[in-house]
C-alpha positions, -999 to 999 in steps of 0.1 A, spaced: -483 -478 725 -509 -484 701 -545 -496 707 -576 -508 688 -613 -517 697 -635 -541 688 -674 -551 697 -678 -589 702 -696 -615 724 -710 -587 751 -678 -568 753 -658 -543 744 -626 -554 732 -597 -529 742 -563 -541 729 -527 -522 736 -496 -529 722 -461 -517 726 -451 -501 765 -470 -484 788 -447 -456 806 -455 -420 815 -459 -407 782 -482 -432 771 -503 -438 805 -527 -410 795 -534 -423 756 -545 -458 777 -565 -439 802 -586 -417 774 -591 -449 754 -604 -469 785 -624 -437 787 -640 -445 754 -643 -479 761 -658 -471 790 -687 -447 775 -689 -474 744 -694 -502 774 -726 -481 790 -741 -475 758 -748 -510 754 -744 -524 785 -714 -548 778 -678 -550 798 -647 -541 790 -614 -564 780 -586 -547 785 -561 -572 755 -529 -562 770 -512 -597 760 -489 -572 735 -475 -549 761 -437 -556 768 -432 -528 795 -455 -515 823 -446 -490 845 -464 -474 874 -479 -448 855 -499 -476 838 -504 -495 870 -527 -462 883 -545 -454 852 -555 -497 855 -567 -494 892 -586 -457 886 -605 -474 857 -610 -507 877 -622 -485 906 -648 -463 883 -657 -495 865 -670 -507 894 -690 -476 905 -706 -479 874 -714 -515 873 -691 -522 842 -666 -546 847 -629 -542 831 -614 -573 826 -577 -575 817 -561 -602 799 -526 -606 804 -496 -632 797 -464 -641 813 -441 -615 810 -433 -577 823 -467 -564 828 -480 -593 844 -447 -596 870 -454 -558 878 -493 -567 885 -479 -592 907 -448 -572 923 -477 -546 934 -503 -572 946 -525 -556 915 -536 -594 907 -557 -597 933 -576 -568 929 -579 -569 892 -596 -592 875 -569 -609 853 -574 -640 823 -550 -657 804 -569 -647 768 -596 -631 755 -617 -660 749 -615 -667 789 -624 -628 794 -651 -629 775 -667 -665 794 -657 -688 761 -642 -715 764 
């Protein structure tokens, strides 16, 4: 997996590439840490650009919800944007999509259209 973040348009712009298994589930969880702690210092959301992941596995399903979960606590948002494929079937298989809040780009995520 590798990842990247960017500032624009309110948000912190988290994007992953590549698989997220058990090996790689903790690198995702600290960088939605850091996104997290960039996200409070200036009050913006996250977007979580996982439109490049080809594999997600349960490992990766958990580290989503814990960071949706503390997100909320702390009044940031996480935002995940998502395209037809495996990740988005295994949202789906585990009901994840209706708890998460899932777009179809980042534009959409960010309230652009």
């Amino acid at each position: 997996m590798e990842a990247k973040t960017e500032l624009r348009d309110g948000a912190v712009i988290l994007e992953v590439t590549g698989e997220i298994d058990s090996y790689t589930a903790p690198l995702l969880d600290e960088h939605l840490d850091e996104a997290f702690a960039q996200a409070k210092e200036g009050g913006h959301v996250v977007v979580l650009d996982m439109s490049g992941i080809s594999f997600l596995a349960s490992s990766g399903l958990s580290v989503l919800v814990d960071h949706h979960l503390r997100g909320a606590d702390r009044g940031t948002a996480l935002r995940i944007v998502t395209r037809p494929g495996s990740a988005l079937r295994a949202l789906r298989a585990t009901t994840l999509n209706e708890l998460l809040q899932l777009y179809a780009s980042v534009p959409e995520a960010l309230g652009v259209r």
